[in-house]
FIKOLZA-1660 file (N, C-alpha, C; in steps of 0.1 Angstrom, whole numbers, plus 5000, padded with zeros to 4 digits):
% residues 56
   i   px   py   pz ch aa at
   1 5009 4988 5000  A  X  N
   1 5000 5000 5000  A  X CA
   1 5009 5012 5000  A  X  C
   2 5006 5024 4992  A  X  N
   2 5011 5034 4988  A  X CA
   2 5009 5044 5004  A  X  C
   3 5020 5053 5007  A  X  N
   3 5016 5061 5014  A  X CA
   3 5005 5073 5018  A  X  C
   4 4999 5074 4999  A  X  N
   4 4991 5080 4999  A  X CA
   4 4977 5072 5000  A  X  C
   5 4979 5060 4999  A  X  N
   5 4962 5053 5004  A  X CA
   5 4964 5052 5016  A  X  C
   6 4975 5049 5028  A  X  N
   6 4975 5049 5037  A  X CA
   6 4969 5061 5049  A  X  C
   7 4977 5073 5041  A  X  N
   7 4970 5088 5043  A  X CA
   7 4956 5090 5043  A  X  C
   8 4947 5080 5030  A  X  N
   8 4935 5084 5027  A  X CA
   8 4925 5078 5035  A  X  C
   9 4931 5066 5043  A  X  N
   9 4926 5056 5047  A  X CA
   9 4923 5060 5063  A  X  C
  10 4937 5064 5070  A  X  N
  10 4936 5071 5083  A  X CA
  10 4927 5086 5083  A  X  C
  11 4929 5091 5072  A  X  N
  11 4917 5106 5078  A  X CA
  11 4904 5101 5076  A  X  C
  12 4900 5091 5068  A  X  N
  12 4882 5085 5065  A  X CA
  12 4883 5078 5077  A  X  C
  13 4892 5072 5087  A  X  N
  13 4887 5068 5100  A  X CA
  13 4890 5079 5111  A  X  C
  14 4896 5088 5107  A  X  N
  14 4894 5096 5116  A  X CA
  14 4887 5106 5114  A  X  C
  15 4877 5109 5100  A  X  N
  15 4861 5115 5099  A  X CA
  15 4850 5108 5107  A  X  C
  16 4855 5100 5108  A  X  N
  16 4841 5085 5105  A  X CA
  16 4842 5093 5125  A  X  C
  17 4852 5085 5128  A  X  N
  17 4857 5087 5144  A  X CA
  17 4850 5103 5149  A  X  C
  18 4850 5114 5141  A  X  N
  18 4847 5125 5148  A  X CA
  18 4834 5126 5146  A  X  C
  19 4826 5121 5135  A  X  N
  19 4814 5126 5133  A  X CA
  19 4804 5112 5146  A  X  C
  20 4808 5101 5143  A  X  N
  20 4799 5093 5154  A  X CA
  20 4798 5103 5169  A  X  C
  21 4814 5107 5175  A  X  N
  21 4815 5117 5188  A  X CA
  21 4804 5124 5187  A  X  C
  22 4803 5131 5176  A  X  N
  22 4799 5142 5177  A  X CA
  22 4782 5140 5175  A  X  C
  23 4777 5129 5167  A  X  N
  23 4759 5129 5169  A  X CA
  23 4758 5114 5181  A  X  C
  24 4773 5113 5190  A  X  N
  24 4765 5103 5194  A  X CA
  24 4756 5111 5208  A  X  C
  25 4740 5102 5213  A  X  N
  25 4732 5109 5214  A  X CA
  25 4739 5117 5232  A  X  C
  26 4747 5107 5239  A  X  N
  26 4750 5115 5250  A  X CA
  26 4762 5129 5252  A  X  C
  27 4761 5134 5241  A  X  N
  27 4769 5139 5238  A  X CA
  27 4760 5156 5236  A  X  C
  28 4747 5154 5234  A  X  N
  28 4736 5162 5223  A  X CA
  28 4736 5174 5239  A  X  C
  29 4733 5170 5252  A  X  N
  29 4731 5182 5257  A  X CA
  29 4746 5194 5259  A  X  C
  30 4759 5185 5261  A  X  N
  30 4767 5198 5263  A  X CA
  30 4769 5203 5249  A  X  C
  31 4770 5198 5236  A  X  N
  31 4769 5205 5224  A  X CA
  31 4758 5220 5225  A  X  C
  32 4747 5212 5229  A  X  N
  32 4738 5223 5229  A  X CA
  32 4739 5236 5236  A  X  C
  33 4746 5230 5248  A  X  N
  33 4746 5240 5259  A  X CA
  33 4756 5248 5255  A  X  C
  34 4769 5239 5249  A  X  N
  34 4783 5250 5247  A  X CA
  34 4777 5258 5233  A  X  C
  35 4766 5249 5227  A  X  N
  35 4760 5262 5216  A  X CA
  35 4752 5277 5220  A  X  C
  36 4745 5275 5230  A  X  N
  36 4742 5287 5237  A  X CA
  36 4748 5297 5240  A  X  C
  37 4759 5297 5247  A  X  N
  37 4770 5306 5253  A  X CA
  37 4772 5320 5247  A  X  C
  38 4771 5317 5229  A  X  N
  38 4773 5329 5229  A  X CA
  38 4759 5341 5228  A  X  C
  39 4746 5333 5222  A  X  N
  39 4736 5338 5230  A  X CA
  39 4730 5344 5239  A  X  C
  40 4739 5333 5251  A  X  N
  40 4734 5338 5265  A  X CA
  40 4739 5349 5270  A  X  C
  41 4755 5351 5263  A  X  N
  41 4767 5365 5267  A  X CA
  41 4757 5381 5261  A  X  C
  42 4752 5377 5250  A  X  N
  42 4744 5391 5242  A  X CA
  42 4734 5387 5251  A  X  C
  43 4722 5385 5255  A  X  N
  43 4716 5385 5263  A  X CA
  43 4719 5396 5277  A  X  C
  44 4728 5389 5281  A  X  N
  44 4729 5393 5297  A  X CA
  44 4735 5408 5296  A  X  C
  45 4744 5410 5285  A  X  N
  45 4750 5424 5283  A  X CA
  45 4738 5435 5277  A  X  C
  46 4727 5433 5274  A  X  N
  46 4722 5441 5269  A  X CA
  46 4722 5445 5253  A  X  C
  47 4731 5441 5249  A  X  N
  47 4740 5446 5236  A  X CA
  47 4743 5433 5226  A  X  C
  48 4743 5439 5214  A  X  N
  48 4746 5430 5205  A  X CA
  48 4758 5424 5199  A  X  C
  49 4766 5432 5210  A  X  N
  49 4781 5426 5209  A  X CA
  49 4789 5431 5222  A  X  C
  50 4793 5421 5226  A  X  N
  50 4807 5429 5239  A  X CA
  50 4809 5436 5233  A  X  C
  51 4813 5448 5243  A  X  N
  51 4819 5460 5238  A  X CA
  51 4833 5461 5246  A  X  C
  52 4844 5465 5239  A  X  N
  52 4856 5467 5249  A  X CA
  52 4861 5479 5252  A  X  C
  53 4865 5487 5257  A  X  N
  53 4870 5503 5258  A  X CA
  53 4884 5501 5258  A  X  C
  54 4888 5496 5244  A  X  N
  54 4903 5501 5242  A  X CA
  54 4908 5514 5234  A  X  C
  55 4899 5520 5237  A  X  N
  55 4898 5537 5226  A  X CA
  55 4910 5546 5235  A  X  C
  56 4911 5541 5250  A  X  N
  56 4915 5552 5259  A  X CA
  56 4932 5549 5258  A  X  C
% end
């Protein structure tokens, strides 16, 4: 086997490997939750973006 099928061969098990992590089902609340975050930050500030005061 060529280096290059070997290459092709380890990133399609390491897609395969990230995508099951990622819909497997115990996994679905902190995705969601770390999907909120940014959300919850505009929320609680009032504003539609942190604001920083590095003008001074």
């Amino acid at each position: 086997m060529s280096t290059m099928g070997f290459s092709l061969i380890c990133v399609v098990i390491a897609f395969t490997a990230l995508v099951v992590w990622v819909y497997w089902p115990g996994n679905k609340a902190r995705f969601e939750a770390r999907g909120r975050i940014p959300l919850d930050e505009f929320s609680e500030a009032g504003t539609t973006r942190k604001e920083s005061s590095n003008d001074e």
